[in-house]
N, C-alpha and C positions, 0 to 999 in steps of 0.2 A: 480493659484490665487495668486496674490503678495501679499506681507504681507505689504511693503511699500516702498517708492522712496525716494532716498536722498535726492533728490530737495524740498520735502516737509518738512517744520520745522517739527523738534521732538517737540514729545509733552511733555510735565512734569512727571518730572521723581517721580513715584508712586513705594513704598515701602512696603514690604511685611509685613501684621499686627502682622504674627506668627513669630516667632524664636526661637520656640520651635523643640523638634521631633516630628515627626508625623508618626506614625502608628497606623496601630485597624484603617482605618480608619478618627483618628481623633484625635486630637493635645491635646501633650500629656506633663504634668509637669516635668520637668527632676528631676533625681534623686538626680543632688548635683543642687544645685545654682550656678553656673559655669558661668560667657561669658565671650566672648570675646569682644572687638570694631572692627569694620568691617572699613578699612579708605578707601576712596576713592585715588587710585593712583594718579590721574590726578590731584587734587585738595587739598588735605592731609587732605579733612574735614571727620567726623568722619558720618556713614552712619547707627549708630545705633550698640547696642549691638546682638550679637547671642550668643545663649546657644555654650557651646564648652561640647558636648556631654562625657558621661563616657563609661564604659563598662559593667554598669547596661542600661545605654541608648541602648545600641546596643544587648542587651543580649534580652529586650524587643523585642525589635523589633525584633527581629528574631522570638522569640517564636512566636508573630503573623503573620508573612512571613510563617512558619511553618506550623499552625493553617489553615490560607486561603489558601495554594496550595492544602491542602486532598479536596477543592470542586474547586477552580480554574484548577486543570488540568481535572476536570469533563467538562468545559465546552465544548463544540464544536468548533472544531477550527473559523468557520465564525462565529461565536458568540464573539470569543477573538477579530477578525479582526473589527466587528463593532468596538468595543468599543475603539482599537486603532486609528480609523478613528474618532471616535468622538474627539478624545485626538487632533488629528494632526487639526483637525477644530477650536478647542477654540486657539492652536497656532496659528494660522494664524488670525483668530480674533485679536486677543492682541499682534501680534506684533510687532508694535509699543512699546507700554510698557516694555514687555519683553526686546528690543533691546536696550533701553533706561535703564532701570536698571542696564544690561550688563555691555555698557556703564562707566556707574559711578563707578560700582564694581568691575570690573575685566579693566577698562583702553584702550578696544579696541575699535576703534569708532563707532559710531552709523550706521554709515551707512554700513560696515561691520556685525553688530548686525543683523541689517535686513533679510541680508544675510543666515545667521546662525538661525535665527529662521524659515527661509523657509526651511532651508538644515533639521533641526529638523524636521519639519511636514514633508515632504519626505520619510525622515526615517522610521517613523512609516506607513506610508502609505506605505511602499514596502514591509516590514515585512507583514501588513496586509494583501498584496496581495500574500505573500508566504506558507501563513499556510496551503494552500493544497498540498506544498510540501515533507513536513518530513515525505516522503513515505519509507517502506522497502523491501521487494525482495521478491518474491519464489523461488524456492529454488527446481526445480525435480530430486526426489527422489526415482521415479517407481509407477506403482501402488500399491493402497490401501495407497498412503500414505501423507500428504502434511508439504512441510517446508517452514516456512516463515517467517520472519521479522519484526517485529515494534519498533516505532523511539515513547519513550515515554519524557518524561518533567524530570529535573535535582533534580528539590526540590527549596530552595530557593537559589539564587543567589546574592554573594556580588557585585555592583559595584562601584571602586571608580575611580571617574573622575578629570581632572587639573582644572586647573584657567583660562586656553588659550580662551578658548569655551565653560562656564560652560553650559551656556542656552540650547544648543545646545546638548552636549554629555548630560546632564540631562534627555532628552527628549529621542532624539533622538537614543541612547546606550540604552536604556529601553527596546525600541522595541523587539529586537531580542530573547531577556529572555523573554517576556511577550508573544509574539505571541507562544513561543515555548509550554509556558502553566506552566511556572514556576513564581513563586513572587520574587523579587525585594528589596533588602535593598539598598539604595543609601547613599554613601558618598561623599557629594559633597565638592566642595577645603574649605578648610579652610580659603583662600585668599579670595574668591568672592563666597561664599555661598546663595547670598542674591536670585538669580533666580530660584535657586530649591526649596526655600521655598513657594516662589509668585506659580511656575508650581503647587505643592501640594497644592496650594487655590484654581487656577482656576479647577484644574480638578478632585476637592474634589466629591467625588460620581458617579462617572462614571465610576469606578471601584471598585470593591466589597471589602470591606474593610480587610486591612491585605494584598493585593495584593502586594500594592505600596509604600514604605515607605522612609523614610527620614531620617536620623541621623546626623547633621552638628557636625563636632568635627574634632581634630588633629589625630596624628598616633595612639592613645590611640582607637578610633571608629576601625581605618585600620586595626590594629592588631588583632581585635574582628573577623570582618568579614575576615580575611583572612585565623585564626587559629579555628574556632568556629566548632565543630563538627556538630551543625544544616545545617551548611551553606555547598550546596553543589558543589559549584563554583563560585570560585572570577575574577572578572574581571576588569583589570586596564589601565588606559592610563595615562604614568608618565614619570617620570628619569629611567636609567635602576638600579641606587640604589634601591628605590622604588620597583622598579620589583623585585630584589633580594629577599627584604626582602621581600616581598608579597610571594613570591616561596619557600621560605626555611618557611615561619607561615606555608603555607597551605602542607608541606610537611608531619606534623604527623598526619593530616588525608587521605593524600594523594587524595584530589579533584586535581579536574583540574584548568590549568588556560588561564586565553585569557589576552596576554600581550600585549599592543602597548607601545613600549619606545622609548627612545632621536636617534637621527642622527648626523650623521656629514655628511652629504649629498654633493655627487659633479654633476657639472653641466660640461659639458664636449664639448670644440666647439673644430669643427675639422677648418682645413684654408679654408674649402670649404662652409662653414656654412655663410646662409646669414647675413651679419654685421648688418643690421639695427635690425633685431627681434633677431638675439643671445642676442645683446647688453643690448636689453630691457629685454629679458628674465634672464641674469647675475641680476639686478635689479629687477626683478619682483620675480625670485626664491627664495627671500631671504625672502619674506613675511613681509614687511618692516610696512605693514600695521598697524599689531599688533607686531610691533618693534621686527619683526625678533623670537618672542617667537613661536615656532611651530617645534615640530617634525621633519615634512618633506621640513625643507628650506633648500635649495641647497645652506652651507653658506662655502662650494666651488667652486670655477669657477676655472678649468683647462679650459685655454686657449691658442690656440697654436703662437707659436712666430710670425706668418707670421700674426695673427691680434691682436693680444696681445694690441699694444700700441693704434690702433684704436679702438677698443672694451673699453678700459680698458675710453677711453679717451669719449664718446659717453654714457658709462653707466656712469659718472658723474655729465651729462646733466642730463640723464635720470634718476636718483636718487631725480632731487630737484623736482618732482612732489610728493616725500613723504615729511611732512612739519607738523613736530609735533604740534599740538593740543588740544585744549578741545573734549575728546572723548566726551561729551555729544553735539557739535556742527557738524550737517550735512555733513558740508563742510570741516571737520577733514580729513586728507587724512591720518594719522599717529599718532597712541593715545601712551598709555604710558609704561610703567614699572610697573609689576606687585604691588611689593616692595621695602621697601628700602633695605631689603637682596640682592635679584635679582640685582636692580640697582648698591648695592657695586660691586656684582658679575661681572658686566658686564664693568663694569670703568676702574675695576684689571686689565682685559682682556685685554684692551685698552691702558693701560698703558706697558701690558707683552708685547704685538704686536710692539709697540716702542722700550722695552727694546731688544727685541731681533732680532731689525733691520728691520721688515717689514715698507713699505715707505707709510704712511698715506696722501690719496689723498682725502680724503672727509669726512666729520662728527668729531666725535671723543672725544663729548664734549658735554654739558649742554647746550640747545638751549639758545639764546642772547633773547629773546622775554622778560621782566620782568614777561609780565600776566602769564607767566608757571615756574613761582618760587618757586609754593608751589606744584608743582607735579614732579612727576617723568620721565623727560623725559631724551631722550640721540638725538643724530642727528642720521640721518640716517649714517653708516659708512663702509668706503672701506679703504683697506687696500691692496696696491700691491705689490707684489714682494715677496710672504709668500714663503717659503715652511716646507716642512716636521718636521722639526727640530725645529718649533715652536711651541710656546703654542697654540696659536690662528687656527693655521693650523691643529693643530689634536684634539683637546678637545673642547667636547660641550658648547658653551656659553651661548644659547637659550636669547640671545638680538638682535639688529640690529648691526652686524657684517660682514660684508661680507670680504674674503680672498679669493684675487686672484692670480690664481700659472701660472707662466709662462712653455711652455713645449713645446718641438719639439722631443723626442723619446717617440713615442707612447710605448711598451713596460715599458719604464720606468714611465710615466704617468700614466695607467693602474694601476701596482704595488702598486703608490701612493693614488690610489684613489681606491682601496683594502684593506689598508695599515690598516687604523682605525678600531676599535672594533666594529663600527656599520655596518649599511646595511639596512637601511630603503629606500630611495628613488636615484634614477639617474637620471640624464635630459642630453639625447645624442643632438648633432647638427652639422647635417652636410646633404648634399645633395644628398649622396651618400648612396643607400639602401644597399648595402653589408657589408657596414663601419658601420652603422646604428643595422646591425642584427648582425654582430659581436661580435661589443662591448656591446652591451644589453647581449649577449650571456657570457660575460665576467666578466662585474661589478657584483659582489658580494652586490646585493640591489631587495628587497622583490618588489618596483614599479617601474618602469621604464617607462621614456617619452622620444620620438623620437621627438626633433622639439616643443617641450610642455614641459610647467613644473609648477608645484605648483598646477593641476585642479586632484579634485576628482571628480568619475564617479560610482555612484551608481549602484551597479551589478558588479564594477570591483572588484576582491580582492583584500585589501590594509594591510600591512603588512611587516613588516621586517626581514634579514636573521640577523645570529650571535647575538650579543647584543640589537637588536632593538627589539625584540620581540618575542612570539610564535603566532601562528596562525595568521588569517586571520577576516579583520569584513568589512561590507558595501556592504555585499556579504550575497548567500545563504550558503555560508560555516559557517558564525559567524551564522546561524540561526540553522543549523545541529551541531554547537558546542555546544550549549545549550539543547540540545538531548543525548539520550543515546541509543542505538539497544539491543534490544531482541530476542533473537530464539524462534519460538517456533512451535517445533515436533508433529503433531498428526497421530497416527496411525489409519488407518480406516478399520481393518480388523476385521471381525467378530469372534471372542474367539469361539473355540469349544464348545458345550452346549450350546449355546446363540443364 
């Protein structure tokens, strides 16, 4: 069922009545008189105040996340899966709305939004359809006797989510802790908070109260749910700082954690790789969409010398179909910058990529358009002839950046795109299946694409080696990580005198 087509005007962007926290249920006074202003990226108009929660806010909340899982992991698992599928039906209802709010709060366009609130209903509908899986073993042992297994529910679970995709990871990140039979503290960004408030209206009572809760705030909230001894696993998608410090709070109670963090992701064409779709794919990997902010953008292209200057000269072309915009307009192919922090972030870069010789072919500046004056936007941007020894070339930017490395010894290429502390994603290209299975065999990166890059594939597990993360999600593995296994021995022999 589509939630909605670009070709169609957005509708009027509709804002969330609460901005409070919300758990127990139901919306709730915060402890200090605290907000923040919420600004809109694209536009730098101001989207309303939200509470910026405390660590009585989140101390709350927990105790009823607490409270509600002693009768939430009572339920029946198809009883939990109704009520997820009810969740994913009002998303697709509303979204439009949803994708529209997005939109104006977090700076990626609307028509992408769309997107993202169907990848959300999805989600919960898959979790839904796996809650007959957190099956355990037996276990033979001889007669008289039976050993067996069961996969029980965590307790309550922290999850804190980016700015990239609030809508989306709001909803759809929920899944996998709920279906398991556990509750739910949410910390959504501090940046773009405004969707997870609006999700907590519409799907107010559909779920038994204390299940699902809300907490908008800074790292003041993060710290709560990461170190909080109620909380019995946090789960985050962030910077690999972020990650750190989320690992090292929740190390003195020693929970678990589900980490997705930053990339420096490369995209890899061999000479044999078809020119026209490598071309587009060097440009499309970069996720240019929402300006290159994402995890898994391949915001390296090793390319080999034998098409280097053709590629290099093709993905230029193919670049000016991203074309900065009003994310709140359909026809946005390219929304904004989160902030002006981000935005200084990203200009430095720009500037470093020059200072240290790399040859700027494309973007690398403040769109000329005047009506995008008061937003944060940058051009789409290439940058050729990087290597290793730059800034741009090995450190995360998470803007619209793209660095392209010229290479003709494979061994040495390899090394360099090894070389960084991450390991989140690869995109091989080349026509050759051996060369293909090789080097997937070789890259040091949790997802790998042959021929493909930048598509997630629900059921696939997605996930990073080294600094990009621990575990796995999108998958029946992030549903079995929000589980725990039990033994349990009974012996069936009759006691003498008995």
């Amino acid at each position: 069922m589509s939630v909605a087509t670009a070709t169609k005007p957005a509708q009027s962007l509709k804002l969330p009545a609460h901005r409070e926290p919300y758990y127990a249920g139901k919306w709730q006074r915060p402890a200090a008189e605290r907000y923040a202003d919420v600004i809109a990226p694209g536009s730098g108009q101001s989207l309303g105040k939200v509470v910026d929660g405390t660590v009585a806010d989140a101390e709350a909340a927990i105790a009823a996340a607490k409270a509600a899982f002693k009768e939430w992991r009572r339920v029946p698992p198809l009883e939990r899966a109704k009520m997820l599928r009810a969740i994913a039906d009002v998303l697709r209802k509303n979204g439009d709305e949803l994708a529209m709010l997005d939109a104006a709060d977090c700076g990626n366009p609307y028509a992408e939004m769309v997107r993202d609130a169907n990848a959300g209903a999805a989600q919960l509908d898959f979790y839904a359809g796996l809650v007959t899986e957190m099956k355990g073993a037996s276990i033979p042992m001889g007669p008289d006797v039976v050993n067996f297994s069961v996969r029980e529910p965590l307790g309550v679970v922290g999850r804190i989510i980016p700015f990239n995709h609030p809508f989306m990871f709001a909803a759809g990140k929920s899944g996998a802790p709920l279906a398991a039979g556990n509750t739910v503290v949410l910390k959504p960004p501090e940046q773009a908070p405004l969707s997870a408030l609006r999700l907590a209206e519409l799907i107010d009572g559909i779920l038994p109260p204390g299940v699902w809760n809300v907490v908008p705030g800074g790292r003041e909230v993060g710290q709560v749910l990461s170190s909080h001894p109620d909380i019995a696993m946090v789960a985050l998608i962030g910077s690999v700082p972020t990650g750190r410090a989320v690992m090292k709070a929740a190390s003195d109670t020693l929970k678990p954690v589900l980490l997705e963090l930053g990339g420096k992701n490369a995209l890899i064409a061999y000479p044999d790789a078809d020119l026209e779709a490598v071309s587009a794919a060097v440009v499309d990997g970069m996720n240019f969409t929402w300006c290159g902010q994402s995890c898994g953008s391949t915001s390296r292209a090793f390319v080999h010398e034998k098409i280097y200057d053709a590629v290099l000269q093709r993905a230029t072309e193919s670049i000016k179909r991203y074309k900065p915009g009003d994310p709140t307009d359909p026809a946005t192919t390219m929304g904004s910058i989160i902030n002006q922090v981000q935005y200084d972030r990203v200009m430095k870069y720009i500037a470093a990529g020059k200072e240290d010789g790399a040859r700027l072919v494309s973007g690398g500046k403040r769109p000329d358009d005047p009506s995008l004056a008061k937003g944060l936007f940058i051009e789409p941007t290439i940058f050729a002839d990087v290597n290793m020894g730059m800034r741009i070339g090995k450190e995360e930017i998470f803007g619209p950046v793209l660095s392209v490395f010229k290479w003709k010894d494979e061994a040495e290429m390899l090394a360099q795109v090894n070389q960084v502390e991450y390991g989140l994603t690869c995109s091989i290209w080349t026509t050759d299946l051996a060369t293909a299975h090789r080097t997937a065999g070789v890259v040091e990166a949790g997802y790998v694409w042959i021929n493909e890059v930048s598509k997630h594939f629900l059921g696939a597990p997605f996930g990073g080696y080294k600094q990009s993360g621990i575990g796995r999600e999108e998958c029946i593995e992030e549903l079995l990580r929000f589980t725990r296994e039990k033994n349990i021995h009974v012996n069936l022999k009759r006691r003498s005198g008995h």
